[in-house]
N, C-alpha and C positions, 0 to 999 in steps of 0.2 A: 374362572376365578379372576377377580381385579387385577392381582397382580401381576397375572401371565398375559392379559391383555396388554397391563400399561409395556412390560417386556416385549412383549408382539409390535407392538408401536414404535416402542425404539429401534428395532431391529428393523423397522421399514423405513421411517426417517433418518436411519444411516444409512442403507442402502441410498434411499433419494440421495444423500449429500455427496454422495464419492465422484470421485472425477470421472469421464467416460471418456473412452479411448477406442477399438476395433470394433466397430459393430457395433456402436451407442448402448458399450456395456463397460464396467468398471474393472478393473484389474484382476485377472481370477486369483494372483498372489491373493489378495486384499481378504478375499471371500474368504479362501482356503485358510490363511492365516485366523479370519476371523471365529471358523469354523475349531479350528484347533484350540485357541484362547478359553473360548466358552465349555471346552471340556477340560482345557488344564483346569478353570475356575471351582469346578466340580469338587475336588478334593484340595484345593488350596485359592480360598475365595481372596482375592486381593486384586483390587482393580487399579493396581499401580504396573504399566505396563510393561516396567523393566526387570519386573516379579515374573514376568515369562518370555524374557529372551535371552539366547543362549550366550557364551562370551562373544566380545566385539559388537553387541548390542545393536545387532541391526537383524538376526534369522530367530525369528521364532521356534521357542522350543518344543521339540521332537516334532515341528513340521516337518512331514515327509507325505508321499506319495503311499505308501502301506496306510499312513496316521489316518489321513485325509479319503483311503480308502475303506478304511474302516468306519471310520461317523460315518459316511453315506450311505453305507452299507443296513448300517442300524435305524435308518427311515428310509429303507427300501430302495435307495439309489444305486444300482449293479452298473452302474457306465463308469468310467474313471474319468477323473479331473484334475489337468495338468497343475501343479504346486510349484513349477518353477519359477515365475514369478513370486512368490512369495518367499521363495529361499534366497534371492537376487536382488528384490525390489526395496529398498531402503524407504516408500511409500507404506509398506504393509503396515510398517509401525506405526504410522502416524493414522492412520485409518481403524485399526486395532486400540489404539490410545483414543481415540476419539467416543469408538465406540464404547468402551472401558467409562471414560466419563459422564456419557450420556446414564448410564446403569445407576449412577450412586445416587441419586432420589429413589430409586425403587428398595433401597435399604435392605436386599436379601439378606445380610449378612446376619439381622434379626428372625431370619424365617431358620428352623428346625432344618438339618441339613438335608434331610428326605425331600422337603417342599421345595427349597431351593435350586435341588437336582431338577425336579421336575421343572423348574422356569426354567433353566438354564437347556433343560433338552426341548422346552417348547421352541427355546430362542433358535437351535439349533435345526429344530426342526422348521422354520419358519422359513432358514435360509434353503434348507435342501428343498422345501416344496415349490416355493416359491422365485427361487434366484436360481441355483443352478441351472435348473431348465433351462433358462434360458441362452447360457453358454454353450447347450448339447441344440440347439436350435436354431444357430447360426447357419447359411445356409455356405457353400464350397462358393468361391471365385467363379465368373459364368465368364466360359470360350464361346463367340459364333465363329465357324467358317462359313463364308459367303465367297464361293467360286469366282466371282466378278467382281471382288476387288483384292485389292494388293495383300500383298506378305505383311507389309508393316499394318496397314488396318487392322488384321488379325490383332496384330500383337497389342496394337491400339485401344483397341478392344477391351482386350483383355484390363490391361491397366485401367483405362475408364471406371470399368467395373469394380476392381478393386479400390480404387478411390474412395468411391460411393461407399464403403465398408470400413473406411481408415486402414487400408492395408497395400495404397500403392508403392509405396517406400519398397517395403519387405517382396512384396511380388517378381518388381521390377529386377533387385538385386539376383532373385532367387532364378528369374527368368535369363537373365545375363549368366549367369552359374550355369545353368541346364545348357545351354548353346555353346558355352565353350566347355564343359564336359563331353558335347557330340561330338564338336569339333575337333579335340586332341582327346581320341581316348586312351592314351597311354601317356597321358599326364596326370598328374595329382592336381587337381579343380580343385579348390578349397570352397570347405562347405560349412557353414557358420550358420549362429542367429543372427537376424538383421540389428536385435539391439543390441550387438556386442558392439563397442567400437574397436577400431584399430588399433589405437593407445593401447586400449589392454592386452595384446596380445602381440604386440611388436613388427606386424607386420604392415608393410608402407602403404595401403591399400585393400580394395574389398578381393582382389584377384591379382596371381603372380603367372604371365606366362613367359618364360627367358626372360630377359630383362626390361620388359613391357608390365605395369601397374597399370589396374582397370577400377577407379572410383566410380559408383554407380550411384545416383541420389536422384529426386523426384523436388529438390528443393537445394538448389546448388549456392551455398551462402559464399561469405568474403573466408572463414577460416579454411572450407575445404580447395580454394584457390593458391590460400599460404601452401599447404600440405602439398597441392602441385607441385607450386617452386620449388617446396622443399625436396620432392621425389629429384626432381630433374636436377638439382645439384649435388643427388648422391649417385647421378651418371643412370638413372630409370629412364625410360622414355615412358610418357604419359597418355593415359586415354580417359576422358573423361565424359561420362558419359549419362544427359540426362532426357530431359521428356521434349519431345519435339517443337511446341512452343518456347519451349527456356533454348535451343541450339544456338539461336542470333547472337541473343544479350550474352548468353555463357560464353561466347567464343568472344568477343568484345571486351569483356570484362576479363577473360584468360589474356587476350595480348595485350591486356594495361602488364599485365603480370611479370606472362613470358612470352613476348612476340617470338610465336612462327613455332614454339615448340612442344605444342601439345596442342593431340587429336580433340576436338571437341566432337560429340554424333551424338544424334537420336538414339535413346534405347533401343527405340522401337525401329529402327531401321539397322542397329545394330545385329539386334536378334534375327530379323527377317533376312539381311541380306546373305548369308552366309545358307540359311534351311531354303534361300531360292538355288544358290549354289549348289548346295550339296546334293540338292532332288533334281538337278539339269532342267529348272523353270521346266516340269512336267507336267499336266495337272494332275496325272491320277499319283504320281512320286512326290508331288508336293503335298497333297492329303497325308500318307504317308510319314512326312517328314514333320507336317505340323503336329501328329498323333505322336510321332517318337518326340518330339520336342517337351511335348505337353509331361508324354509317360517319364521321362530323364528330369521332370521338375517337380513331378509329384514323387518320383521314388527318393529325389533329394532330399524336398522340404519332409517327406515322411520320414528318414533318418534322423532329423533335427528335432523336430516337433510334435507332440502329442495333439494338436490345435490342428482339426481336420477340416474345420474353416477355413485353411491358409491351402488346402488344395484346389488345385484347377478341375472343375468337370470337363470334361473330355466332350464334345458336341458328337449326337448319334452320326451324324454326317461326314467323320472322317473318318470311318469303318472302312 
């Protein structure tokens, strides 16, 4: 029928327009969100988008993880797909609203409300065939170990890799979290999402151990050197910590700041120097130590996250 086509079209030329983020794919809030909208529209047609958000106008209504498991359910989709983003992401609306607007040339609201259901479950069905997929087809973060060269390479590696995906920021943190979880295991390692900032949660820092703050970034800008000062004039000593090329300039640009008092280091020699330590530089206990490093970063991020792209595969070779 014309009209499910012209509906099938918009639903692809929105997809096209969204921004892309992890994996040169757009926001699964955005989808999820968009997912939900087009069934509120079902029994209350109005494409004005503040006709489906809940109070404080930013969380779409009755998006949930049950909602969004159930449309996918009804075109066949039995995997689950994370809606956190969409309950958080103050974008969902604007992509929701967007899509809302593109609708009103196709004038359902003149079609019989049987006929109407029907476009609106093509629409619906267009994203589960077509778009989810490809969120459940991302592939996990790739580990090599290569015996003959360094700890930090490893870890190097790894980040490389997640780069290439939009997801070294969150790796790096997550990777830093896993090594000082091994390292104090009878401390409380704080275990976050990477998008959470600090602000909102009050704490001075991505990690607290004694009076030691551990900022961890992949992109070390002029606010998060304020936020240094600021730690170390609330009596913190500082670690700052980012990707091996940025070591020079970051440590240059900290003693405009704070001359002489705070650690600047490699991530990746961060991680690595301590899992040489703690394996007594063996090689068959460093295998070993890089499989428990890896195992202490995926049962983390697995705690946090429903996004099983954001885990490490384990390389056959440190069995």
């Amino acid at each position: 029928m014309p009209v499910e086509e012209d509906a099938i079209r918009i639903v692809d030329d929105w997809y096209t327009s969204l921004d892309l983020y992890r994996d040169d794919l757009p926001s699964k809030g955005s989808i999820a969100a968009a997912l939900q909208v087009l069934n509120l529209l079902r029994s209350n047609y109005d494409l004005d988008v503040s006709a489906h958000v809940a109070r404080g106008e930013a969380q779409i209504t009755g998006l949930s993880a049950g909602a969004i498991k159930k449309i996918l359910a009804e075109f066949g989709e039995s995997r689950r797909m994370s809606v956190v983003g969409g309950r958080t992401n103050r974008g969902a609306r604007g992509a929701v609203a967007k899509l809302l607007g593109a609708m009103k040339p196709l004038h359902l609201e003149q079609l019989q409300e049987a006929h109407r259901v029907t476009v609106l479950r093509a629409m619906q069905k267009r994203l589960v065939a077509e778009y989810v997929p490809r969120f459940f087809a991302v592939k996990r973060v790739k580990a090599v170990f290569d015996y003959n060269e360094a700890t930090w390479r490893f870890v190097q590696n790894i980040l490389e890799n997640a780069k290439a995906s939009g997801k070294a920021g969150a790796v790096a943190e997550y990777l830093v979290g896993a090594k000082l979880a091994i390292l104090f295991p009878n401390k409380q390692i704080r275990n976050k999402r990477f998008s959470i900032a600090d602000e909102q949660t009050g704490f001075p820092g991505d990690f607290e151990v004694g009076n030691t703050v551990f900022h961890v970034t992949v992109a070390p800008m002029p606010d998060l050197l304020d936020k240094c000062k600021g730690n170390l004039e609330r009596g913190l000593r500082v670690y700052l910590l980012v990707l091996e090329a940025q070591v020079v300039g970051t440590r240059q640009n900290m003693e405009m700041v704070a001359s002489g008092r705070t650690t600047v280091q490699s991530i990746e020699s961060f991680v690595a120097t301590n899992i040489d330590e703690l394996t007594e530089f063996g090689g068959d206990k460093l295998k070993g130590g890089l499989r428990r490093l890896l195992e202490k970063y995926n049962e983390r991020v697995g705690l946090l996250l429903e996004d099983k792209s954001m885990l490490i595969e384990i390389p056959s070779n440190l069995d």
